[in-house]
N, C-alpha and C positions, 0 to 999 in steps of 0.2 A: 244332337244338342240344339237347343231351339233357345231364342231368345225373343220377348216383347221390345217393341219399339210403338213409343206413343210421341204425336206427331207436336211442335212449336205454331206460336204466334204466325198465321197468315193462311193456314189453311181452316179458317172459319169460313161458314159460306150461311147465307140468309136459306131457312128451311134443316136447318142442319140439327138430325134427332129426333127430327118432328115423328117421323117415321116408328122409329124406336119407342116412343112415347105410347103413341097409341096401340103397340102391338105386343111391348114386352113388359110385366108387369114391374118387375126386376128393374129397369132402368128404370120407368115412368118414377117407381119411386125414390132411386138418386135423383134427378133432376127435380123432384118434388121436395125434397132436402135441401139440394143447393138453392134454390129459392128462402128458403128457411132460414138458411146460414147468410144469406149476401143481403138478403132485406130488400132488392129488387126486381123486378121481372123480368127474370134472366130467358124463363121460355117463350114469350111474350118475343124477345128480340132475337135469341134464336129460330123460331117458327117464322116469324110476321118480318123481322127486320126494323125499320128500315139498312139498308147497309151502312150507310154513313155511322149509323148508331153502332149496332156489330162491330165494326173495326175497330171501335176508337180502345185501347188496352184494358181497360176499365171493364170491359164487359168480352172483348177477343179471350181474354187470356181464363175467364171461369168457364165462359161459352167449351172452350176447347179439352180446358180438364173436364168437365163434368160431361161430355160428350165421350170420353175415353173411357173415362170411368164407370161411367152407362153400359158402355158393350162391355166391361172388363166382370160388371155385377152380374149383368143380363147371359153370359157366359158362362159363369157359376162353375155345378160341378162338371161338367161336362166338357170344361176347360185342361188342355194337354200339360204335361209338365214340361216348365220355361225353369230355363236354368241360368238366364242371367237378364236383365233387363237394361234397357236407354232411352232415353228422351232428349230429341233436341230442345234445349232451352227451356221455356216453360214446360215443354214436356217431360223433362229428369223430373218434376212435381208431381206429372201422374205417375213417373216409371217405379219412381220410391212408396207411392201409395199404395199401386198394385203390389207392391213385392213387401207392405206390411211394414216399412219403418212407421207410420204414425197411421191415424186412423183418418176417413173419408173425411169428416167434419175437418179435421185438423189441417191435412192439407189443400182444401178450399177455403181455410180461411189463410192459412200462409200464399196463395195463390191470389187472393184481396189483398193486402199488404203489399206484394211484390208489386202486383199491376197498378194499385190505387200510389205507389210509390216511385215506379218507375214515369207515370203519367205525369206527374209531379216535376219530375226531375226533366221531363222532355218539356214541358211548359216552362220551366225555368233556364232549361239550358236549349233550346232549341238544335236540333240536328238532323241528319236522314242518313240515309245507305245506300249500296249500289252493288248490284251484282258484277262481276268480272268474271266473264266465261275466257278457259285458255290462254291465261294470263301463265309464261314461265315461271316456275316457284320462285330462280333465282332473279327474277327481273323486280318482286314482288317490294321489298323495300326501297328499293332505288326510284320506283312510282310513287309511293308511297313518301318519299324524303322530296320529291322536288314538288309534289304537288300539296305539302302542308302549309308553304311560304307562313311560317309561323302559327298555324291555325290546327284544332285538333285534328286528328286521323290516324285510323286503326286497322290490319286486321280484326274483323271481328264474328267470321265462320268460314273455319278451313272444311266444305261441306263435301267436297272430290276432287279429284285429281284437274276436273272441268272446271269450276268453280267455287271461286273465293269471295267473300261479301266485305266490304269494307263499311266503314263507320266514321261520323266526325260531324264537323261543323259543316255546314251547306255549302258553304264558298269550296271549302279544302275539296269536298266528296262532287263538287260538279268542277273543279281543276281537274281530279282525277281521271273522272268519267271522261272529259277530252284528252287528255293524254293519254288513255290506255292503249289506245294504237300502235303510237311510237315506242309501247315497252312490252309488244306481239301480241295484246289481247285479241280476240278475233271479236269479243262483243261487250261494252260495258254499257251497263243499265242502269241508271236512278230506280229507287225501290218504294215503291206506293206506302211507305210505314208513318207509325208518327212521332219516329225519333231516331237518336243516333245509339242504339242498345247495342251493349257488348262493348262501349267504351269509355272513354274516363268522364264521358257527359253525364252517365250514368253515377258517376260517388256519390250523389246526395241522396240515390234511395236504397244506399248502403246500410244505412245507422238503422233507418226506419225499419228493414226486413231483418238486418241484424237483431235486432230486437226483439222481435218479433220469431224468430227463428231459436235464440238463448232461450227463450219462455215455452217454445214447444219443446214434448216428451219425444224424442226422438229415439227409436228402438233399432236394433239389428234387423236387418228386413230377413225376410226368408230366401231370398237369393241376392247373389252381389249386381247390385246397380252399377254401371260404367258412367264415369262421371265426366260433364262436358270440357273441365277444365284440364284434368288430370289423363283421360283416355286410359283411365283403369280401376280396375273393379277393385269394391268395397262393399262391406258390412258393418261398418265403424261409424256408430253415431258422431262422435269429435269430426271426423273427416268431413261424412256427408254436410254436416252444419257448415264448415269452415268453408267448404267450396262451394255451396249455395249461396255465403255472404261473397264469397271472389266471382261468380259467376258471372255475377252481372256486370263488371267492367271487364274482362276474361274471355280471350274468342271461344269458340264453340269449337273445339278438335273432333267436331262429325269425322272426316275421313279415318282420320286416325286410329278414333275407338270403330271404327267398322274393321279396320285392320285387325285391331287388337281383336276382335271375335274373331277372323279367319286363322288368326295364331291357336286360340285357346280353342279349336276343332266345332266354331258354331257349323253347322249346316241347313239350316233353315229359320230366318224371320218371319216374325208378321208384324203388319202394323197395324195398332188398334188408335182407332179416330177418326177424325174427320180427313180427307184426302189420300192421296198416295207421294208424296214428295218422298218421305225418307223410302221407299221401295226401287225407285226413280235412281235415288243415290246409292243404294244399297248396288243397283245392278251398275251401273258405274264402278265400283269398286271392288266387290267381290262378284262377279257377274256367274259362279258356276254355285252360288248359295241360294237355297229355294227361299223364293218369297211370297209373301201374299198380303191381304190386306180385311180389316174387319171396319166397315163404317158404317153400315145400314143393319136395318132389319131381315133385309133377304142375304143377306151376308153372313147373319148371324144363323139364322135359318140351315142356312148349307153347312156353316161348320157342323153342326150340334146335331144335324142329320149324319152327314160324315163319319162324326164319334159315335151315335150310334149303330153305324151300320156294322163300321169295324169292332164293335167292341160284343 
């Protein structure tokens, strides 16, 4: 039983796809679309950069769909059967694409929307995040309660058993980060991002993607997506909509739904995109489940020789 996992916001990297571009005709032309659909030089910033540019969500969050979706086109028939699919955060966007609830167009421009709305809401409401490595689960609110002194802060990705990311206003998330010590963290980190995502700083690019989300054709995908809110599988158009509008104030239950595949008998992921983060976590938490990972042209190269040898 094999499932796709396509990766979230932060593992963009400058030069990323370039590769794919020139080698596979199949992706050159998704990316040659999603320039179509988004109206600007998205290869332009993914090839050339600058980074400061690439980061900022407005152009992190197509960069990384349409990078997924590249190798997911560029894979074609040759590609094995997945029986269930995930994506951390922006990534349930590509995981639902791939598995055929809407179509490429559709969900690259719902992926403009979220980003061009979640940017919005980070310029209005200003906030950041912060990793906490080995923080005790049950220590997890009580850091969390004395380090708000009235200010937002959230859970906002239960990502493994190692690490939990929190969310809020700046003040709250850099109280926290000094007190994670006193409640056993072994490491908390401030997070290079440009907002506090995954929490209530987030409502104002609720209505906007809400809306945006009611107006898309939303179909049964071909396999059950596991969803970031919920940590469990669906084919239900009402669902999937209703938890892509809760997403985004909503932490990420990563561990969780990795569980939930070790329940339902997965045996081997891959993750198709840019970096290896969920592979990273995957072995963290089910550590005896095969993994691998698809981000380049030589990458693609070996699977699609592999299928052919076997087949």
């Amino acid at each position: 039983m094999r499932t796709a996992l396509f990766p979230g916001q932060g593992s963009q990297c400058v030069g990323m796809a370039h590769d794919l571009y020139d080698a596979v005709p199949a992706a050159r032309d998704v990316l040659d679309r999603s320039e179509s659909v988004l109206g600007f030089p998205l290869k332009q910033i993914m090839f050339e950069g600058p980074e400061e540019t690439l980061v900022q969500t407005g152009h992190a969050q197509p960069a990384i769909f349409a990078h997924s979706l590249a190798l997911w086109a560029a894979w074609g028939e040759s590609r094995p059967t997945f029986h269930w699919a995930a994506g951390h955060s922006l990534g349930e966007f590509s995981a639902l694409t791939a598995a055929g609830a809407w179509d490429f167009e559709t969900g690259l421009r719902l992926v403009q929307v979220r980003s061009g709305a979640m940017q919005k809401a980070c310029d209005e409401h200003p906030g950041t995040m912060a990793a906490l490595t080995q923080l005790p689960a049950d220590r997890l609110e009580a850091l969390l309660d004395e380090a708000r002194a009235g200010e937002i802060l959230e859970a906002a990705n239960f990502n493994s058993d190692g690490q939990i990311v929190i969310s809020g206003e700046r003040p709250a998330v850099e109280r926290a980060v000094e007190m994670a010590g006193r409640y056993g963290a072994r490491r908390a980190t401030l997070l290079k991002v440009g907002g506090a995502f995954h929490s209530p700083l987030m409502a104002g690019a609720q209505s906007e993607l809400g809306a945006a989300l009611d107006d898309a054709d939303i179909r049964p995908p071909d396999f059950p997506v596991l969803l970031n809110v919920t940590a469990k599988p669906t084919t239900d158009p009402s669902e999937i909509r209703a938890q892509l509008k809760a997403q985004l104030t909503s932490p990420v239950l990563w561990q969780q739904t990795m569980l939930r595949f070790g329940e339902m008998g997965m045996q081997e992921c891959v993750e198709i995109g840019p970096g290896k983060v969920l592979q990273g976590l995957m072995r963290r938490t089910l550590p005896d489940a095969g993994r691998s990972g698809i981000e380049t042209a030589e990458d693609l190269s070996a699977v699609t020789s592999a299928a052919s040898l076997s087949s």
